[in-house]
C-alpha atoms as an extended CHARMM CRD file, in Angstrom:
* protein
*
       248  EXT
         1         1  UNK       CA              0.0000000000        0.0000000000        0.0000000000  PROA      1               0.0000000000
         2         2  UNK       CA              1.1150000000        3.4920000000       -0.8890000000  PROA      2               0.0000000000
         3         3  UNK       CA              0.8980000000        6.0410000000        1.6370000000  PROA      3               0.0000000000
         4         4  UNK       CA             -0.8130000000        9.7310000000        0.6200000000  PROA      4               0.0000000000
         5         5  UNK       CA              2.4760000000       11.3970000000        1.4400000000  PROA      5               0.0000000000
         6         6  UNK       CA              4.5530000000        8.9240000000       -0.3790000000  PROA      6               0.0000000000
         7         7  UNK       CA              2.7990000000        9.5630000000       -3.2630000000  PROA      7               0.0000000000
         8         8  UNK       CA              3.6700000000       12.3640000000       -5.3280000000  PROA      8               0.0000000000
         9         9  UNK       CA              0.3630000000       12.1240000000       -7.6400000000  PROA      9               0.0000000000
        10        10  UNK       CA             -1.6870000000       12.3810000000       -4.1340000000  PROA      10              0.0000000000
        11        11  UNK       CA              0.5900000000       15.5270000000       -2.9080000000  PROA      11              0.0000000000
        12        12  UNK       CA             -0.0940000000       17.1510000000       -6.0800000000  PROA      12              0.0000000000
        13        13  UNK       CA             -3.8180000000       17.2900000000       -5.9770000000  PROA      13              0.0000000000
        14        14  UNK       CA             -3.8120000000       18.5260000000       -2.5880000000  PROA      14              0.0000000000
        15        15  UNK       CA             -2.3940000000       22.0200000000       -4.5020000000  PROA      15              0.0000000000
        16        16  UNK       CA             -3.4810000000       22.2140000000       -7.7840000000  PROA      16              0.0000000000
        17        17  UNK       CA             -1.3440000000       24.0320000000      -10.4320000000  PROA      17              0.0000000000
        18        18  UNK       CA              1.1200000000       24.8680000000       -7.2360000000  PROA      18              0.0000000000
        19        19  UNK       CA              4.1700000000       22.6100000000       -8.8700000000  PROA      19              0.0000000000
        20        20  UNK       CA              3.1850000000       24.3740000000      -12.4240000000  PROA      20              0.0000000000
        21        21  UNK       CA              3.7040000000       27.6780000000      -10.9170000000  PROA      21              0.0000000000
        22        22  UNK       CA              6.7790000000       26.5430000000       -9.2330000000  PROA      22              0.0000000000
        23        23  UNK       CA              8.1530000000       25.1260000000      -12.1040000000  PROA      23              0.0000000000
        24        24  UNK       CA              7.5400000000       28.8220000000      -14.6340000000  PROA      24              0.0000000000
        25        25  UNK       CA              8.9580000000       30.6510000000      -11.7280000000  PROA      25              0.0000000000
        26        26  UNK       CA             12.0260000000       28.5750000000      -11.5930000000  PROA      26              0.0000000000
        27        27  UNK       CA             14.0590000000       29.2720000000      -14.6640000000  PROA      27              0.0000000000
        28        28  UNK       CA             16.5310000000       31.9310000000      -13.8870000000  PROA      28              0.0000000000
        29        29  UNK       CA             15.4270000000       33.6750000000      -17.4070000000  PROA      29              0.0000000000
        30        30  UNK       CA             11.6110000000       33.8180000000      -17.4650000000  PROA      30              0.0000000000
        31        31  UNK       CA             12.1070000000       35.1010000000      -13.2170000000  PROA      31              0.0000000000
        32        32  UNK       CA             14.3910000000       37.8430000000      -14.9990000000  PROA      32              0.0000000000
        33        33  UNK       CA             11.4000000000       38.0950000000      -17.5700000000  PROA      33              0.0000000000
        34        34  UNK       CA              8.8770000000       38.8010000000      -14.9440000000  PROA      34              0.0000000000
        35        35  UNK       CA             10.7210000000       40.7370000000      -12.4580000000  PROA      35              0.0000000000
        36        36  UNK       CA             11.3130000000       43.5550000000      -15.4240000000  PROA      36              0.0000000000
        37        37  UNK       CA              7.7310000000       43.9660000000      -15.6100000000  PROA      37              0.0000000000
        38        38  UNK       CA              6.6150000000       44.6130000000      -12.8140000000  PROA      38              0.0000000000
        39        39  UNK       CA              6.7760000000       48.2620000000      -13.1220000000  PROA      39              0.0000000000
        40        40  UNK       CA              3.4170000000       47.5340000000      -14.7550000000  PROA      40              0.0000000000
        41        41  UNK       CA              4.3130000000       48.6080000000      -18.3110000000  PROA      41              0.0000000000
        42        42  UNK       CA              4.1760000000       46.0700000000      -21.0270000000  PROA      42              0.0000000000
        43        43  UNK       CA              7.5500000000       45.6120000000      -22.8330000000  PROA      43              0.0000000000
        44        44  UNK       CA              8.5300000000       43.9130000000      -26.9390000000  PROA      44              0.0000000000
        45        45  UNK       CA              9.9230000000       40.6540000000      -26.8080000000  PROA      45              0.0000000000
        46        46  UNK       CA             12.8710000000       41.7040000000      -28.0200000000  PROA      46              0.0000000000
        47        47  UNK       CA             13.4470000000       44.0590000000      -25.1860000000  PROA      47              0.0000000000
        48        48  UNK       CA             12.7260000000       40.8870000000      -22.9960000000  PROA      48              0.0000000000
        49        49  UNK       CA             15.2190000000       38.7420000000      -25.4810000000  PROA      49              0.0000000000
        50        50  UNK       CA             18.1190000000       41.2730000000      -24.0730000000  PROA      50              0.0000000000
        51        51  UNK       CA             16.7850000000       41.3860000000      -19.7880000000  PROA      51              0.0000000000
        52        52  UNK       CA             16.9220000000       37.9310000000      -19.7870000000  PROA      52              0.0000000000
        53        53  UNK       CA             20.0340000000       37.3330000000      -21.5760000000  PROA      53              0.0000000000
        54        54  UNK       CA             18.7960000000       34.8980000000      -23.8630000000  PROA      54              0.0000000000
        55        55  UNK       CA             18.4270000000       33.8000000000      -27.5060000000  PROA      55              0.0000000000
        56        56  UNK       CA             15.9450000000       34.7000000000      -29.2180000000  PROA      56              0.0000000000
        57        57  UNK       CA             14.5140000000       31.4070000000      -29.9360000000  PROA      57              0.0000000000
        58        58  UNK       CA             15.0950000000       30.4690000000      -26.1770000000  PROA      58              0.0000000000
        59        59  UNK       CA             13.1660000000       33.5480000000      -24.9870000000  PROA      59              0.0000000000
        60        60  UNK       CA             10.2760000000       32.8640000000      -27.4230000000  PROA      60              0.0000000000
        61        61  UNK       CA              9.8710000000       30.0680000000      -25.9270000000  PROA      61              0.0000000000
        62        62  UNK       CA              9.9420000000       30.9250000000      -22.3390000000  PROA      62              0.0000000000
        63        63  UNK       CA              7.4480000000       33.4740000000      -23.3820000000  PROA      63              0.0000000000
        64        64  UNK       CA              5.1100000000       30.9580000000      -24.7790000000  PROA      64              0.0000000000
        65        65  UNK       CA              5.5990000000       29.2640000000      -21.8710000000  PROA      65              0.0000000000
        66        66  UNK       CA              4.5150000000       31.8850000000      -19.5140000000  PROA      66              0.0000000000
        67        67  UNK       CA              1.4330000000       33.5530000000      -21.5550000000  PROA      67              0.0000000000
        68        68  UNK       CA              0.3180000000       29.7720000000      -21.7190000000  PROA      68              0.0000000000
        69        69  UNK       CA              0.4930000000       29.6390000000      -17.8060000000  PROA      69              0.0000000000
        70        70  UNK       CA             -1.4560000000       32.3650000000      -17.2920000000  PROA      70              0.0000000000
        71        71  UNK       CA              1.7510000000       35.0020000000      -15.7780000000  PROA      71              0.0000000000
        72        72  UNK       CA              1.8150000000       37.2550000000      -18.7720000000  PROA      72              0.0000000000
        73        73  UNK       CA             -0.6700000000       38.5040000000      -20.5030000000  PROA      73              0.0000000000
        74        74  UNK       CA              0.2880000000       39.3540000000      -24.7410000000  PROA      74              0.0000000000
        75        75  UNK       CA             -0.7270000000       42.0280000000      -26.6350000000  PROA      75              0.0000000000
        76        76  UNK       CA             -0.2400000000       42.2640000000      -30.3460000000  PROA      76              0.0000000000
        77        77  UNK       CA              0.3680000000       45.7600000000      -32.0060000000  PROA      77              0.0000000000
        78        78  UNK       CA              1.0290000000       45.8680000000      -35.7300000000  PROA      78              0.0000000000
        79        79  UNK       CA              3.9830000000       43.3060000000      -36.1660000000  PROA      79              0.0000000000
        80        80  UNK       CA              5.4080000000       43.9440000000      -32.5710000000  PROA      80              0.0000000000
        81        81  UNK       CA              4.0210000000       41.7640000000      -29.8940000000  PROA      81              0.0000000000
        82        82  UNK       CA              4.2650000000       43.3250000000      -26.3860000000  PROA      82              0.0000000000
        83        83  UNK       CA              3.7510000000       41.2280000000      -22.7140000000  PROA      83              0.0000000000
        84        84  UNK       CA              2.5230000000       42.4920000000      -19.4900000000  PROA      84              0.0000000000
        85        85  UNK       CA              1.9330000000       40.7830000000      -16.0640000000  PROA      85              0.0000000000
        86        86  UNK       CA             -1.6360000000       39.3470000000      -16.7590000000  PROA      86              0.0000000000
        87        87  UNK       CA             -3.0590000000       40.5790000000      -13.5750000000  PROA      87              0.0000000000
        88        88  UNK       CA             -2.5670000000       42.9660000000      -10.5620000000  PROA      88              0.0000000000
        89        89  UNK       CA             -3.0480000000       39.5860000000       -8.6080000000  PROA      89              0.0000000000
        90        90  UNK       CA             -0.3170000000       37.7850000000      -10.2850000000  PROA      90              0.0000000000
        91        91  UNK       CA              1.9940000000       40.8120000000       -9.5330000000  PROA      91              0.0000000000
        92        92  UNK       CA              1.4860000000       40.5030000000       -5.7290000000  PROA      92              0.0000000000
        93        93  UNK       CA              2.0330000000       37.3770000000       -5.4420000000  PROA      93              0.0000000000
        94        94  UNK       CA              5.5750000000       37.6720000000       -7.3240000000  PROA      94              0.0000000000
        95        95  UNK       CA              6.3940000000       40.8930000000       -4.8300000000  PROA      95              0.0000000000
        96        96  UNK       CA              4.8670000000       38.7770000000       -2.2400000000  PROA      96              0.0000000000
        97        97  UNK       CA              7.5400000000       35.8920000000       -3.1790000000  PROA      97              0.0000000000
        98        98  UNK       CA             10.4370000000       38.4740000000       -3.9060000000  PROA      98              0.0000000000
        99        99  UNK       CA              9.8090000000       38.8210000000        0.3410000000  PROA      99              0.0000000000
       100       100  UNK       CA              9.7180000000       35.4990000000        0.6290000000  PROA      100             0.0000000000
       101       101  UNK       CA             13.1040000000       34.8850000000       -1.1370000000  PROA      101             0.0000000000
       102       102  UNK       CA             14.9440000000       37.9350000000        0.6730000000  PROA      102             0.0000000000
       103       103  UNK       CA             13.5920000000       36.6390000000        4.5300000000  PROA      103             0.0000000000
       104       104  UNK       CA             14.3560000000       32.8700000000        3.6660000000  PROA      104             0.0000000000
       105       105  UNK       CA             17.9170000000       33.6910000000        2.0310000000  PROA      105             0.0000000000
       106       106  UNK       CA             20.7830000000       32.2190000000        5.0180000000  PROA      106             0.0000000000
       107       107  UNK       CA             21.7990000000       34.6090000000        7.4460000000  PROA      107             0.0000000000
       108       108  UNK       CA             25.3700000000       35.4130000000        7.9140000000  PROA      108             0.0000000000
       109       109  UNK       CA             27.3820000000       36.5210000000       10.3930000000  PROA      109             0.0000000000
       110       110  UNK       CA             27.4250000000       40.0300000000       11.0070000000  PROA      110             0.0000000000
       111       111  UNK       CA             30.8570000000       40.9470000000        9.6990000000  PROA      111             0.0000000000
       112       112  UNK       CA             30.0760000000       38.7450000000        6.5870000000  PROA      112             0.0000000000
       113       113  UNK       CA             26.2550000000       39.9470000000        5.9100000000  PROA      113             0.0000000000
       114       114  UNK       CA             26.1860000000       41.8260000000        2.5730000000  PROA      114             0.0000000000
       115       115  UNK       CA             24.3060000000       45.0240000000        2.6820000000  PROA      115             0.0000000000
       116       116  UNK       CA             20.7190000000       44.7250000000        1.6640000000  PROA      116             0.0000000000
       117       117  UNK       CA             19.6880000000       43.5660000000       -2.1840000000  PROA      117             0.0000000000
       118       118  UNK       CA             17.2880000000       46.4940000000       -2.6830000000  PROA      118             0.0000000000
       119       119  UNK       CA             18.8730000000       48.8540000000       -4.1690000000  PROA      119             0.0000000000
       120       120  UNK       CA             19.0620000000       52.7000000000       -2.5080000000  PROA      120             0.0000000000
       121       121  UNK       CA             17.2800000000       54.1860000000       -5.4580000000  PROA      121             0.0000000000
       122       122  UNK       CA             14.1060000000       52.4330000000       -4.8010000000  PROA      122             0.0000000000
       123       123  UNK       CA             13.9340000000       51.8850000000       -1.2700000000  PROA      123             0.0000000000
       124       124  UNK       CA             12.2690000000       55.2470000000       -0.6800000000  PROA      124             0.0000000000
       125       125  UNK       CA              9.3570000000       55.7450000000       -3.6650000000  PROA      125             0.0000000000
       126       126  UNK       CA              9.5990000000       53.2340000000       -6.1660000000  PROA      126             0.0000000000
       127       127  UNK       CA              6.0030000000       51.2650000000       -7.7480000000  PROA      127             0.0000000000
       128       128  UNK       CA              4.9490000000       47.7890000000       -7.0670000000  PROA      128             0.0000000000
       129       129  UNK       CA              3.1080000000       46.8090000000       -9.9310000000  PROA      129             0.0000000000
       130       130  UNK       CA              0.3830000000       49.4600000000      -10.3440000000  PROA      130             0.0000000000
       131       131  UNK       CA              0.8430000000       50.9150000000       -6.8710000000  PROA      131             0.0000000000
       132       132  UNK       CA              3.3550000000       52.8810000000       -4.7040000000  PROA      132             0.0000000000
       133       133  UNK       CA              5.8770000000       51.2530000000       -2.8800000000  PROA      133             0.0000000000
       134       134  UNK       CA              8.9040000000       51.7420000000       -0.6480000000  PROA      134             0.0000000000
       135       135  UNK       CA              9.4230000000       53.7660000000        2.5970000000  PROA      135             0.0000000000
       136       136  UNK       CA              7.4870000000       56.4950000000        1.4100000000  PROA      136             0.0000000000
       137       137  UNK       CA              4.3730000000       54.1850000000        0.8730000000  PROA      137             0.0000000000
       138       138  UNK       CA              4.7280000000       52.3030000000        4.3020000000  PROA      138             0.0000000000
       139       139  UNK       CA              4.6100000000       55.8950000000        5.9490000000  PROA      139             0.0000000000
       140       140  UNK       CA              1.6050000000       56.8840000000        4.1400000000  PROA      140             0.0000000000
       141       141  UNK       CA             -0.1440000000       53.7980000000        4.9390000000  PROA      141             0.0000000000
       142       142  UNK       CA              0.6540000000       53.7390000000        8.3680000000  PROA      142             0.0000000000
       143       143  UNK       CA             -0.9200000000       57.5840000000        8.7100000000  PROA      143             0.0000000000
       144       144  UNK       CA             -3.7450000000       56.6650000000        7.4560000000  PROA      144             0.0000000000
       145       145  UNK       CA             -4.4270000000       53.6830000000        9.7800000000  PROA      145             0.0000000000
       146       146  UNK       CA             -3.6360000000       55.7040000000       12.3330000000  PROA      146             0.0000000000
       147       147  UNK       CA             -5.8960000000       58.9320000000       11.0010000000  PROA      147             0.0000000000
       148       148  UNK       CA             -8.5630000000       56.1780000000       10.2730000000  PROA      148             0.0000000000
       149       149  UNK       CA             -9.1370000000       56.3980000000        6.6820000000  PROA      149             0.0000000000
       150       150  UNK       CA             -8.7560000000       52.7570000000        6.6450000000  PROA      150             0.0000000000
       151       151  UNK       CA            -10.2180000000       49.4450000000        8.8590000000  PROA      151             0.0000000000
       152       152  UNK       CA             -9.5610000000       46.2590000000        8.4270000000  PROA      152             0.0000000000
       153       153  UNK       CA            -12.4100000000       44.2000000000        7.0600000000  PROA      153             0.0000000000
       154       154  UNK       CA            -10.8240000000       40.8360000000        6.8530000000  PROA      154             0.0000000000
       155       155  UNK       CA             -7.7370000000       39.1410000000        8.0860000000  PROA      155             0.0000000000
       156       156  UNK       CA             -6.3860000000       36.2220000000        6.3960000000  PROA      156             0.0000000000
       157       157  UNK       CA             -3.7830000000       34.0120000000        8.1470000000  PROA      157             0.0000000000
       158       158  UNK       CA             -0.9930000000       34.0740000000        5.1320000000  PROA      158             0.0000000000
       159       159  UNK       CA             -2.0960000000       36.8350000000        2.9430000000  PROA      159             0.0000000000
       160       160  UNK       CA             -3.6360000000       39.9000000000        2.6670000000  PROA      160             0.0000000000
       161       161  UNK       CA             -5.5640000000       42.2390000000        4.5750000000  PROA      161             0.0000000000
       162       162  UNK       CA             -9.0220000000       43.7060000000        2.8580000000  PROA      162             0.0000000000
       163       163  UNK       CA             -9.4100000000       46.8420000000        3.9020000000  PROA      163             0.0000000000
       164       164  UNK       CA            -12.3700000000       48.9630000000        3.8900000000  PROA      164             0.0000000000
       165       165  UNK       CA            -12.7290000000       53.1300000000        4.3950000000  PROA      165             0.0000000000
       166       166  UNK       CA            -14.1200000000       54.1070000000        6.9470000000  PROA      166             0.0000000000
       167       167  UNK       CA            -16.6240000000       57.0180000000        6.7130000000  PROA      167             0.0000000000
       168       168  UNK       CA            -13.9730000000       59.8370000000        6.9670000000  PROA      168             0.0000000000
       169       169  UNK       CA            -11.7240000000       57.9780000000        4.6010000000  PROA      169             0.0000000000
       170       170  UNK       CA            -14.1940000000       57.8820000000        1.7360000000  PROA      170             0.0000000000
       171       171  UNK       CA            -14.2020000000       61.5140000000        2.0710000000  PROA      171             0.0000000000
       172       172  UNK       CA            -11.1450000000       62.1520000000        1.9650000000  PROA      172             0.0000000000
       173       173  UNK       CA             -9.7980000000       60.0920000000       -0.5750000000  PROA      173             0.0000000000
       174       174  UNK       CA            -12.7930000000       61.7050000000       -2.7420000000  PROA      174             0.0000000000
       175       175  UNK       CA            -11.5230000000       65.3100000000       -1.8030000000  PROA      175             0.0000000000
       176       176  UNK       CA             -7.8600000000       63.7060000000       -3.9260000000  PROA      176             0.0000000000
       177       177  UNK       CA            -10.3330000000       62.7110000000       -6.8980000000  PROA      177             0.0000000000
       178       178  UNK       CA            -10.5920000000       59.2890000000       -6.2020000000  PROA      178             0.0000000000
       179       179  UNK       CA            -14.0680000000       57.9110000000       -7.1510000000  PROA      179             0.0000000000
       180       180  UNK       CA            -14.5650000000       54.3130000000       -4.5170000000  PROA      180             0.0000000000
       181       181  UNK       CA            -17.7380000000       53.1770000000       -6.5130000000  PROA      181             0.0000000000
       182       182  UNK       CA            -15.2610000000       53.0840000000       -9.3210000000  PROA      182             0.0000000000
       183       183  UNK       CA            -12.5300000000       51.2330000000       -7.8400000000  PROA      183             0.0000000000
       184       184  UNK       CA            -15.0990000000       48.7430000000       -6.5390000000  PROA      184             0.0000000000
       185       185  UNK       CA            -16.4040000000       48.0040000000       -9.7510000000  PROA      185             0.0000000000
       186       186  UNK       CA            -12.8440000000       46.8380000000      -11.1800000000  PROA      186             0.0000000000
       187       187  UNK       CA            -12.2950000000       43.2330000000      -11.5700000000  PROA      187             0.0000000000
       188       188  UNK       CA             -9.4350000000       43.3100000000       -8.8470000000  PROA      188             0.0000000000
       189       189  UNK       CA             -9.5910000000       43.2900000000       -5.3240000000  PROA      189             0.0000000000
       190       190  UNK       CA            -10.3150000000       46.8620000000       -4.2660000000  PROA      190             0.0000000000
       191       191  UNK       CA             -8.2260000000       47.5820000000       -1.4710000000  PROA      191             0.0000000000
       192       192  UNK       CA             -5.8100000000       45.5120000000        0.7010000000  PROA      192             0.0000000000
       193       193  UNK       CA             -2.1210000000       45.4100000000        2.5260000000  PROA      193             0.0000000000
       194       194  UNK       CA              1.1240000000       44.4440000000        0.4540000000  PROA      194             0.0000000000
       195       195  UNK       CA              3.8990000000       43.6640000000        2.3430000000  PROA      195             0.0000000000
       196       196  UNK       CA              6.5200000000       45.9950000000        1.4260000000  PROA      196             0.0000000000
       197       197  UNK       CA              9.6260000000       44.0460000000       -0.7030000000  PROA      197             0.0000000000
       198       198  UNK       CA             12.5630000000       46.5760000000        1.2390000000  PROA      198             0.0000000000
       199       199  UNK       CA             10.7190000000       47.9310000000        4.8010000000  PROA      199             0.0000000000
       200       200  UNK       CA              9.2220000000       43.8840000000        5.2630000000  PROA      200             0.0000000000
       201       201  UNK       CA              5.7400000000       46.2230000000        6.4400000000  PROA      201             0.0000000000
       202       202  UNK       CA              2.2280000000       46.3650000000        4.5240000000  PROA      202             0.0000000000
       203       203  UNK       CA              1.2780000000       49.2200000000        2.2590000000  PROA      203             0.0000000000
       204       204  UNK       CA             -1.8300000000       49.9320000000        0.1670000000  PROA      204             0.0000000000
       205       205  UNK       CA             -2.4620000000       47.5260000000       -2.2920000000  PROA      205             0.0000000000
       206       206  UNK       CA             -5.5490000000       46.9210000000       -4.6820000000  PROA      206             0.0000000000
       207       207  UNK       CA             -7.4170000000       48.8450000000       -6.8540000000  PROA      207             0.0000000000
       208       208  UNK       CA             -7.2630000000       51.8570000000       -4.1930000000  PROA      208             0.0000000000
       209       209  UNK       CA             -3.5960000000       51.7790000000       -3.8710000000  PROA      209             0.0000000000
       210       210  UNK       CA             -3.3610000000       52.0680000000       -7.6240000000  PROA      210             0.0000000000
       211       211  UNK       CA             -5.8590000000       54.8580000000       -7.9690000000  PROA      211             0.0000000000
       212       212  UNK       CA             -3.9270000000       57.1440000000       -4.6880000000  PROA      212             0.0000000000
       213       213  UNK       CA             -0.7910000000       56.4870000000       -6.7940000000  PROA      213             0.0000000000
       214       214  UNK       CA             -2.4610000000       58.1060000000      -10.2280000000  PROA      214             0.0000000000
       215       215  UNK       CA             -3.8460000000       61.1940000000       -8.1300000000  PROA      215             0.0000000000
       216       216  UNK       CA             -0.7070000000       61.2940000000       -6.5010000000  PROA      216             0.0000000000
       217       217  UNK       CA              0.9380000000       61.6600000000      -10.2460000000  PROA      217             0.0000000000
       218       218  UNK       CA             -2.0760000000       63.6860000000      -11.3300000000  PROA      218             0.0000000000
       219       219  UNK       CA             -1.5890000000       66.3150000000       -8.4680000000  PROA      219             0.0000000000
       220       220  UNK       CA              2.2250000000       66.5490000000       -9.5320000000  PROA      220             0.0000000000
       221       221  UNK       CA              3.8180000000       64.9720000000       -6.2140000000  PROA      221             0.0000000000
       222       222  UNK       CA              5.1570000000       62.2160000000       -7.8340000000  PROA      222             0.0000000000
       223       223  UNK       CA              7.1990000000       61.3970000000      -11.4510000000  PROA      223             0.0000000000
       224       224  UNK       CA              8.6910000000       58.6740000000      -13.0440000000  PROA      224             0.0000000000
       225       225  UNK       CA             12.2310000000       58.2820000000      -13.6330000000  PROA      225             0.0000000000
       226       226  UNK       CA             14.2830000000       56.9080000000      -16.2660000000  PROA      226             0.0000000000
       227       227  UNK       CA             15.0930000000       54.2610000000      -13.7060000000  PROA      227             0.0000000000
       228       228  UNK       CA             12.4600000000       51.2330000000      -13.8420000000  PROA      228             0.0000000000
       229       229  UNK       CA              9.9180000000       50.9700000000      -11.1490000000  PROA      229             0.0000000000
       230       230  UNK       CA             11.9580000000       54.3930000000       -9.5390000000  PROA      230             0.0000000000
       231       231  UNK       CA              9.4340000000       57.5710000000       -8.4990000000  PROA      231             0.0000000000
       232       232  UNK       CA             10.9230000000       61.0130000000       -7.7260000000  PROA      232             0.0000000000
       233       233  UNK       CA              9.1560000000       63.1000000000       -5.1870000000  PROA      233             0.0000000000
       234       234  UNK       CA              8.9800000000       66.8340000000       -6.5620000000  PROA      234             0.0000000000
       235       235  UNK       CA              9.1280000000       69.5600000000       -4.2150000000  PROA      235             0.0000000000
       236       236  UNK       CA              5.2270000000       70.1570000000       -4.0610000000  PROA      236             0.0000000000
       237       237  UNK       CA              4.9340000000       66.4860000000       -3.5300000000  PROA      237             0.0000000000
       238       238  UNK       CA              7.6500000000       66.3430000000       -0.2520000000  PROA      238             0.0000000000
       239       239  UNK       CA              5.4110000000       69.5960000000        1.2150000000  PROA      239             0.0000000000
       240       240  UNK       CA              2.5860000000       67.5280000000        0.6800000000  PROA      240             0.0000000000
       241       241  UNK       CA              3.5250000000       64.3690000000        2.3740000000  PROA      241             0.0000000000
       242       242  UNK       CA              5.0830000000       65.9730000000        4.9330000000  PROA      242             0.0000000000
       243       243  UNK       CA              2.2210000000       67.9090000000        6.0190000000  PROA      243             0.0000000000
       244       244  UNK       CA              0.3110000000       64.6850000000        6.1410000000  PROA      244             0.0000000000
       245       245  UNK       CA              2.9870000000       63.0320000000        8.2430000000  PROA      245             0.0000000000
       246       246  UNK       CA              2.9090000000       65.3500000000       10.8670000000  PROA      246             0.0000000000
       247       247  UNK       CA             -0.2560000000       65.9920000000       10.7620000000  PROA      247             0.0000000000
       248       248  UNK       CA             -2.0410000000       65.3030000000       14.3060000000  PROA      248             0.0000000000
C-alpha cells in the first residue's frame, strides 16, 4: 500500500497548479522576464530577449511558456508583440515571493552579511506593480491607519488584509479625486495590505492603492524616472507628504 504522502500524484492534488507555478517561476530567465515587468508597463519581446540574456529562440519560448500559464498577458500591435503581467493579482504574489526569497535567504554573520539587495534608489518611492511602494508608501499607509481612513475588514492568516474606508476615509480620498464606486467596480480586489519588498511592512495595495498612486501623479507629487519601477518626489509632492505626516 502506498501512503498519501509517499505519493507524489496524491501531494499534487492537494495544490493544484502549485508545482506548475513553481516550475515557470524557476528558470533563472523567465524570473528575470517577470521581475522587469513589474513596473506595470508592457515591454517587446525583443526588449525581454536582451533582460533575460537569452536567444531569441530560447526567450520565445519561455514566453510561450509563460502567456500559456497564465503570468503574462500578450498584446499584439502591428507586427510587434508586447507582454505584461496578466493581472494585478499575479503581480502581488511575485512581490509577495520576492519577500519570501529575501527573509528565507541564510543569514550570515554580522561581519560577513552583505548590505541589503534592494537597491538605494528604490527603497524610498519606487512602484509595485500598479501601486506605490517603498518607505514612502509604508509611511503613508501607516498615517492613514492611524488617522482612520482605513479598517480592516478581513484578516487572512498568510495573505492579505481587505481593507475597507471608513466614513472619513471615503471623504477624503474623494476630496484627492478618487471615485470608490469606481474602484469597486474593477475586476481586482479593491483595497488591501502588500507587504513591502525593502521595509518587510504592509502598504496599500488593490485597486485603491493604484488609484492614490495616479492622483498622486495627477496632483504633480510624484514622477517617473528613467530608472524602472523608480518615483521622484517633486518639491510640491515632499510639502505635501510631509504635512500629512505630521499631521495630528
Amino acid at each position: 500500500m502506498t501512503l498519501a504522502h509517499d505519493d507524489p500524484d496524491a501531494r499534487a492534488r492537494h495544490f493544484p497548479g502549485l508545482s506548475r507555478i513553481g516550475a515557470l517561476l524557476a528558470d533563472p530567465g523567465r524570473a528575470a522576464m517577470l521581475w522587469s515587468l513589474m513596473d506595470g508597463t508592457a515591454r517587446p519581446a525583443g526588449e525581454l530577449t536582451m533582460i533575460a540574456g537569452l536567444s531569441p529562440s530560447a526567450a520565445s519560448a519561455h514566453l510561450a511558456r509563460l502567456t500559456e500559464g497564465g503570468l503574462l498577458a500578450l498584446e499584439v500591435s502591428g507586427r510587434h508583440r508586447y507582454y505584461r503581467i496578466a493581472t494585478p493579482d499575479i503581480a502581488a504574489a511575485i512581490e509577495a515571493l520576492a519577500n519570501l526569497a529575501q527573509a528565507s535567504a541564510p543569514q550570515r554573520s554580522a561581519p560577513e552579511r552583505p548590505p541589503s539587495a534592494v537597491p538605494l534608489d528604490m527603497r524610498y518611492a519606487r512602484t509595485c506593480y500598479d501601486h506605490l511602494a517603498g518607505e514612502l508608501a509604508v509611511q503613508l499607509f501607516d498615517r492613514m491607519l492611524a488617522r482612520r481612513w482605513l479598517a480592516a475588514a478581513s484578516r487572512a492568516d498568510n495573505g492579505p488584509t481587505t481593507l475597507e474606508p471608513t466614513p472619513e476615509g471615503a471623504s477624503e480620498f474623494a476630496r484627492l479625486g478618487i471615485d470608490i464606486t469606481a474602484q469597486r467596480a474593477r475586476r481586482r480586489r479593491f483595497a488591501c495590505t502588500c507587504i513591502d519588498w525593502s521595509e518587510r511592512r504592509p502598504h496599500l495595495g488593490g485597486a485603491l492603492g493604484a488609484a492614490f498612486l495616479d492622483r498622486c501623479a495627477a496632483h504633480g507629487w510624484l514622477e517617473a524616472t528613467t530608472k524602472r519601477r523608480v518615483l521622484r518626489v517633486t518639491p510640491s509632492g515632499r510639502a505635501h507628504f510631509e504635512r500629512f505626516l505630521a499631521d495630528r
